[in-house]
C-alpha positions in Angstrom: 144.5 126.3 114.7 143.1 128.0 111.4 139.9 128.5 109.6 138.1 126.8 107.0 135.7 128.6 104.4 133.1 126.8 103.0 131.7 127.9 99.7 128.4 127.1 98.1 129.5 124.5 95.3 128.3 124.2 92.0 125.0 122.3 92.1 124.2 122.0 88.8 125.1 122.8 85.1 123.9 126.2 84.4 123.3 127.1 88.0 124.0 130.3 89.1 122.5 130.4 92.7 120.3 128.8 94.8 118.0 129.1 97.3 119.0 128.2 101.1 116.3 126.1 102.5 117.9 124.7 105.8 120.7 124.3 108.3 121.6 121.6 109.7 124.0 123.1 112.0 124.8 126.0 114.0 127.7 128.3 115.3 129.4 126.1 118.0 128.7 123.1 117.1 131.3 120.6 116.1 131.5 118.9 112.9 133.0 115.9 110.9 133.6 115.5 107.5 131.3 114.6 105.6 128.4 115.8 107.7 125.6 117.5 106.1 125.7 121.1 106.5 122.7 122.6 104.6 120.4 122.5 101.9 119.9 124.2 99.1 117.3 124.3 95.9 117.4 125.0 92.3 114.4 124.1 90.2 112.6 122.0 92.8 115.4 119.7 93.5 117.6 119.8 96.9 120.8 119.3 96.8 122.8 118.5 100.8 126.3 120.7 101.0 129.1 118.6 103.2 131.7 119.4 104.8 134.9 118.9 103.0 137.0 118.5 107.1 136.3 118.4 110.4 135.7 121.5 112.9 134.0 123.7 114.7 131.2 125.6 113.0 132.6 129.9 113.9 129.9 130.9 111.4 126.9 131.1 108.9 126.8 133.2 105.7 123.3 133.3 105.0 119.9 132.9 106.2 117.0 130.4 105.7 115.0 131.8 102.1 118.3 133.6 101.1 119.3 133.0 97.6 123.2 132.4 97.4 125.3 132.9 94.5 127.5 130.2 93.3 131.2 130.1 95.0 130.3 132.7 98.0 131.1 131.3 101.2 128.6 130.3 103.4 130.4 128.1 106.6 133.5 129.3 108.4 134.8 126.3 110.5 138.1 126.2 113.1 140.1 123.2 112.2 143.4 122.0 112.9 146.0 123.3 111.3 146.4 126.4 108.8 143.0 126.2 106.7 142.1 127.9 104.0 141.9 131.7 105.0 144.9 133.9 104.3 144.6 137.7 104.5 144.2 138.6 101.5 141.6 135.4 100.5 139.0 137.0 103.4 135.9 135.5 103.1 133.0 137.7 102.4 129.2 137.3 103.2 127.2 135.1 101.0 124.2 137.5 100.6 124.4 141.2 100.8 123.4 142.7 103.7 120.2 144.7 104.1 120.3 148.4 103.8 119.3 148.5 107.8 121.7 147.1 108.6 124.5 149.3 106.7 126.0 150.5 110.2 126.3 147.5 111.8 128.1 146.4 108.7 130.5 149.3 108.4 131.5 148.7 112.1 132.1 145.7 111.4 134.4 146.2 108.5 136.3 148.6 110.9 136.6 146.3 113.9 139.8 143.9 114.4 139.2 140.5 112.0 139.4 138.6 115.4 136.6 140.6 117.2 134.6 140.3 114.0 135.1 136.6 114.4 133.6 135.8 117.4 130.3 137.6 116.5 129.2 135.2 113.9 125.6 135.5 111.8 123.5 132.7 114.0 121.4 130.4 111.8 119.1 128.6 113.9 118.5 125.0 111.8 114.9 125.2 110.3 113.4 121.5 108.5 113.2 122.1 105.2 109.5 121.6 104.9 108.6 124.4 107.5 108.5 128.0 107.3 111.9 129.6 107.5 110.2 132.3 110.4 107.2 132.0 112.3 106.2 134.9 114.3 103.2 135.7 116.6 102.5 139.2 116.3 99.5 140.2 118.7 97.8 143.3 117.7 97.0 145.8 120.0 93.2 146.6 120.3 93.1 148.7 123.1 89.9 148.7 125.1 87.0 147.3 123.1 84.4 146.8 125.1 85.3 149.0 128.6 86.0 147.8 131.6 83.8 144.5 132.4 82.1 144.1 136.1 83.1 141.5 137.6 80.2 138.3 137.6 76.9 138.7 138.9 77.1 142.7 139.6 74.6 144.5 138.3 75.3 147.5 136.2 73.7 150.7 136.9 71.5 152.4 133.9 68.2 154.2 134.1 65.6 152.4 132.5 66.0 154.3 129.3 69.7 153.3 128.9 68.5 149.5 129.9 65.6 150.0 127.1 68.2 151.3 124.6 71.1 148.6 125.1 68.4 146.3 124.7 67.1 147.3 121.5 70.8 147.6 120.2 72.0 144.4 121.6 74.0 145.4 124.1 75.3 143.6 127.1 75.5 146.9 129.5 78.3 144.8 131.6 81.1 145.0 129.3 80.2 148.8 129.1 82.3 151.2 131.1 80.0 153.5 132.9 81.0 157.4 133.4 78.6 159.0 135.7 78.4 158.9 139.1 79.3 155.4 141.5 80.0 154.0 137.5 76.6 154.6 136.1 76.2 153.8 132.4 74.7 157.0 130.3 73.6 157.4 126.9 77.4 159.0 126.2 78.9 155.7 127.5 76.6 154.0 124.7 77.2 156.2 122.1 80.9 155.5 122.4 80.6 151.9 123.0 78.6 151.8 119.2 81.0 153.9 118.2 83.9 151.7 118.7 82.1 148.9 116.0 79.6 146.5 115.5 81.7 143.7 116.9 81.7 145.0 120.2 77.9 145.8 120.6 77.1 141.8 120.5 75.7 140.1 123.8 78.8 138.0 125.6 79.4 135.0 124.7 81.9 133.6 127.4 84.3 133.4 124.0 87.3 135.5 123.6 88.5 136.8 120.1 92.4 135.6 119.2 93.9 138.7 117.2 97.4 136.6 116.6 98.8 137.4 113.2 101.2 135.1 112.4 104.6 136.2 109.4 105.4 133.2 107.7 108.3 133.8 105.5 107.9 131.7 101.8 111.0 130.1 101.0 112.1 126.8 99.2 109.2 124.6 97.6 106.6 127.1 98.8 108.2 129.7 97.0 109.0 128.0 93.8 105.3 126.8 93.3 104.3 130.7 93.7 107.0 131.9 91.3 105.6 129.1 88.9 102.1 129.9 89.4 102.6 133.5 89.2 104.1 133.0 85.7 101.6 130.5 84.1 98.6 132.9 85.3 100.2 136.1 84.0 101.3 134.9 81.0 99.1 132.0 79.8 95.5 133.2 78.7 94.0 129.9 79.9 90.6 127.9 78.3 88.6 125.2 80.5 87.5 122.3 78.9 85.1 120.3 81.3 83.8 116.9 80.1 82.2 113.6 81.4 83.3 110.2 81.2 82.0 107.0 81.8 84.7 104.7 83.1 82.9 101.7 84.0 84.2 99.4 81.4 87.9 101.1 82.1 86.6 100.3 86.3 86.5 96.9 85.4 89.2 96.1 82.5 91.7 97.7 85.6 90.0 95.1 88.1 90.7 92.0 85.6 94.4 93.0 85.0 95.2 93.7 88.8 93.7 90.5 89.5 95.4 88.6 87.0 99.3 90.5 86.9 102.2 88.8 87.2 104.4 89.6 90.5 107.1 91.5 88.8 104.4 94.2 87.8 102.6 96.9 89.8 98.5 97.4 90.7 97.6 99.4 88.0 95.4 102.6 88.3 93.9 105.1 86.0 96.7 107.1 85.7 99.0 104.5 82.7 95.2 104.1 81.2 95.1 108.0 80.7 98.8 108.0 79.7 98.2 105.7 76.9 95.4 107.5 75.9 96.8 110.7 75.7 100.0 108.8 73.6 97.2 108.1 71.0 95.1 111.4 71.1 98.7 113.6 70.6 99.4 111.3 67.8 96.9 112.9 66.2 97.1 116.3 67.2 101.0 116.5 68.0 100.7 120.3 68.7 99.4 119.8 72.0 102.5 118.8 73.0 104.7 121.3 72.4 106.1 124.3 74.8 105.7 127.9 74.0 108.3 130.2 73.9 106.2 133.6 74.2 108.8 135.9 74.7 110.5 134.4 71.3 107.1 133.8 69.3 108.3 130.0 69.5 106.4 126.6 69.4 108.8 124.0 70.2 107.0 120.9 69.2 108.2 117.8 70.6 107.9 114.3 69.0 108.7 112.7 72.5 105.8 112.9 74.9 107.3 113.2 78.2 104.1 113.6 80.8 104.8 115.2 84.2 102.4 113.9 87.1 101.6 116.7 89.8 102.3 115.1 93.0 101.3 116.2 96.2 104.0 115.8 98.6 104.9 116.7 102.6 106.8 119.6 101.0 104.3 120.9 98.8 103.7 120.3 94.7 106.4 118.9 92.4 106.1 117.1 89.1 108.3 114.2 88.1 108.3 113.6 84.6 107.6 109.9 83.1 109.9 110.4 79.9 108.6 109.0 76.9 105.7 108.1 77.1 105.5 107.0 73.6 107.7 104.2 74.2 106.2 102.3 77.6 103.7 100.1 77.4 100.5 100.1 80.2 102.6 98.2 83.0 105.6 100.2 82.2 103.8 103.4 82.8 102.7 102.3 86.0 106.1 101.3 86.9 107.4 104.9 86.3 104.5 106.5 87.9 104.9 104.6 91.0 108.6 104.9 91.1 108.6 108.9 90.3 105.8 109.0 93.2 107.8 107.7 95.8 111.1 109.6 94.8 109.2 112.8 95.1 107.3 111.7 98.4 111.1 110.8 99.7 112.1 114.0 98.3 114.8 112.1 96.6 113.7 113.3 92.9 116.5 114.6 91.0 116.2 117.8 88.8 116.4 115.4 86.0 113.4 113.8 87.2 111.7 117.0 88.1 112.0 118.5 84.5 111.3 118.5 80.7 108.1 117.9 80.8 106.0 118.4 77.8 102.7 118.1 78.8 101.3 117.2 82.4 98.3 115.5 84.4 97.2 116.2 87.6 94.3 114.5 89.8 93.3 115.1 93.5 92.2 111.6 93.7 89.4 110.7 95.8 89.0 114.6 96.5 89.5 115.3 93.1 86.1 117.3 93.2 83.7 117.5 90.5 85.6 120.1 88.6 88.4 122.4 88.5 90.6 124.9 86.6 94.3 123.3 86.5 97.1 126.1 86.0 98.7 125.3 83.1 102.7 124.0 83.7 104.6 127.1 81.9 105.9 126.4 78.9 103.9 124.0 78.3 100.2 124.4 76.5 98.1 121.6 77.7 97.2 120.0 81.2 94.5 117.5 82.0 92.7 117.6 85.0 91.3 114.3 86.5 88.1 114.4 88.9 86.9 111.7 91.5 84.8 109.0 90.2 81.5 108.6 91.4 78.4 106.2 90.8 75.8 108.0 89.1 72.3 107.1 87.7 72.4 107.6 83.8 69.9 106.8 81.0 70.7 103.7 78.6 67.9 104.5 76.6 65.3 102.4 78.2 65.9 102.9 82.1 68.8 104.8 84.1 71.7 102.2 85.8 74.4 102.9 87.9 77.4 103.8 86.1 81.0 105.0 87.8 81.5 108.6 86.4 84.5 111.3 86.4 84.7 114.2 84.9 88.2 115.3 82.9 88.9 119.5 83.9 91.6 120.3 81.4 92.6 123.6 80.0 94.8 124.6 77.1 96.9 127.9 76.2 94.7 129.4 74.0 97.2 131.3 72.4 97.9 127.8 70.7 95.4 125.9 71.3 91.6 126.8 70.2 88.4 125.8 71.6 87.4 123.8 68.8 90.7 121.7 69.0 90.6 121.5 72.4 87.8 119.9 72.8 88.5 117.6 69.7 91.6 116.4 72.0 89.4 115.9 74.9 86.7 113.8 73.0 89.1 111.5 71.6 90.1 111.0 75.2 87.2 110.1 76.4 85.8 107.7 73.5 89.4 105.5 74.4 88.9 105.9 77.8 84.8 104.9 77.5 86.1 102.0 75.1 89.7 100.5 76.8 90.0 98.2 74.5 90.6 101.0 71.1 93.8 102.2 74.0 95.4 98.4 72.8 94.6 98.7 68.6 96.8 99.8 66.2 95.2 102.5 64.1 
């Protein structure tokens, strides 16, 4: 028998680590080739590490929310045969270990390789879309209230204590009394008040639940903060907020969906807006750009590629519908629809998940009436899309019902100014409030 190391392989081109997100296995248990290990994550896209043989799993190199360099080993197996592992070829630990643990890991380096051996790391297997650690830590709050007497005894108190709990709101049986046979005294209240407001409230049959619960942030989670983190520190953002009325867009989308041919997909405002934007860009092309700050850099791009924020079990990602320019209305719900369900399936690739130049995102039905969308770093634009709602509005002559949504978008204004972002905007909405300009020609 011999032993097999594992080491993280290369998951992409210009990958350098990568994020462990989840085991699949643990020490002891028995493995064939080919069977999914872990998972790792680079950019928002998880990739599965097999095993290259068959064996018994002797240990685990890292831990869930680790970040793992390229080429460190992270699985020791027992196979048959001589393995991989000579003397001098060692493995070492994937991750550095923490400075607590600096004697444990000197001993360890002293002991015989064979006792160090059957002491693995233990990974327990987490699902990718939980929390790496979930602890309950209950804090300790001592005596809040005193000692309580049990139902239905009375608590002594001269009438002056009575009168004062009273006044103070006070339930004198969850106060601990110190005189004589348990009697409460002014002391007893003085130090009950003094303990907090909380505890000088009437009882309420309810308990209070001090749980505090660590949740480690790792994977997904993570990523989105990183992301968010940047955009906000670095991007002095401007909100645009503006009305549309989508009624005649409401019911150009009902005519096509009834009348589409089989091959294509129920269309929904999302290629409509596409399209538009195509057009609005074409006249202000530097709202699609991405902004190297650190360089002093526009990069202006003369392909639109429009990433869709998608909400998914795993948390926020945005596929990217490449091109834009080049799909027609059915062909941009194709993509959307197709990107959507990769990313729900978490089966997006990084290719997918990237090179966006300029992004929507929507809520949908709880779209709300408006928000402040986080601009995607690098990029300089985003356009926020609202629920739609029937609203009374004046023709002129009388108010009629007309199916409204607001469009809460917001610009680096580095780049971007007020003026011209609300020039974008507007031209938005007049294609959007007249469908039929999306289909001309200029």
């Amino acid at each position: 028998m011999g032993e097999y190391v594992i080491k993280l392989p290369d998951v992409g081109e210009g990958v350098a680590e990568a994020e462990l997100v989840e085991w699949s296995v643990k020490v002891g248990d028995l493995v064939r080739e080919d069977t999914v290990l872990a998972a790792v994550m680079t950019d928002k896209a998880t990739v599965e590490v097999p095993s290259p043989v068959d064996g018994e799993i002797l240990w685990l190199g890292a831990e869930i929310g680790d970040t793992v360099a390229i080429g460190s080993p992270i699985v020791r197996l027992k196979v048959a045969g001589e393995g991989n592992v000579t003397a001098a070829s060692e493995a070492k630990p994937a991750v550095a270990p923490k400075a607590e643990d600096a004697t444990k890991a000197q001993a360890a380096k002293e002991a015989p390789a064979e006792v160090a051996r059957t002491e693995p790391v233990e990974a327990k297997s987490v699902p990718s879309a939980a929390p790496s650690a979930v602890k309950s830590v209950p804090r300790s709050s001592g005596s809040t209230g005193g000692a309580p007497r049990p139902e239905g005894e009375k608590p002594l108190a001269s009438p002056a204590v009575r009168l004062r709990a009273q006044e103070a709101g006070i339930d004198l049986r969850q106060v601990a009394g110190s005189g004589p046979a348990g009697r409460i005294q002014h002391e007893d209240i003085d130090e009950f008040l003094a303990r907090g407001p909380q505890t000088a409230r009437p009882a309420t049959g309810l308990s209070r639940n001090e749980a505090v619960e660590e949740i480690k942030v790792i994977g997904l989670r993570r990523k989105i903060a990183e992301k968010m983190k940047l955009a906000k520190s670095r991007i002095p953002h401007i909100t645009y907020v503006e009305e549309v009325d989508v009624t005649a867009l409401e019911d150009l989308r009902a005519a096509l969906n009834k009348e589409k041919r089989a091959d294509r997909p129920k269309l929904t405002l999302l290629p409509f807006l596409m399209r538009a934007m195509v057009k609005a860009i074409g006249e202000q092309p530097l709202l699609n750009s991405l902004f190297d700050d650190e360089a002093g850099i526009v990069h202006h791009h003369g392909g639109i590629h429009i990433g869709i924020a998608a909400q998914t079990p795993n948390g926020l990602v945005v596929p990217v519908v490449k091109h834009a320019e080049a799909r027609d209305l059915w062909d941009c719900g194709i993509e959307v629809n197709r990107l959507a369900e990769a990313a729900k399936a978490g089966t997006a690739t990084r290719d997918e998940l990237s090179g966006s130049t300029i992004t929507i995102t929507s809520l949908g039905a709880m779209g709300g009436v408006v928000t402040t969308p986080v601009i995607n770093h690098p990029e300089v634009a985003i356009i926020g899309v609202n629920k739609m709602m029937v609203r009374p509005m004046w023709d002129g002559t009388r108010f009629v019902p007309r199916k409204m949504m607001n469009l809460s978008s917001s610009f680096d204004h580095r780049i971007v100014d007020g003026w011209d972002a609300a020039v974008f905007i507007q031209r938005i909405k007049a294609l959007l409030e007249t469908p039929a300009l999306i289909f001309v020609d200029n």
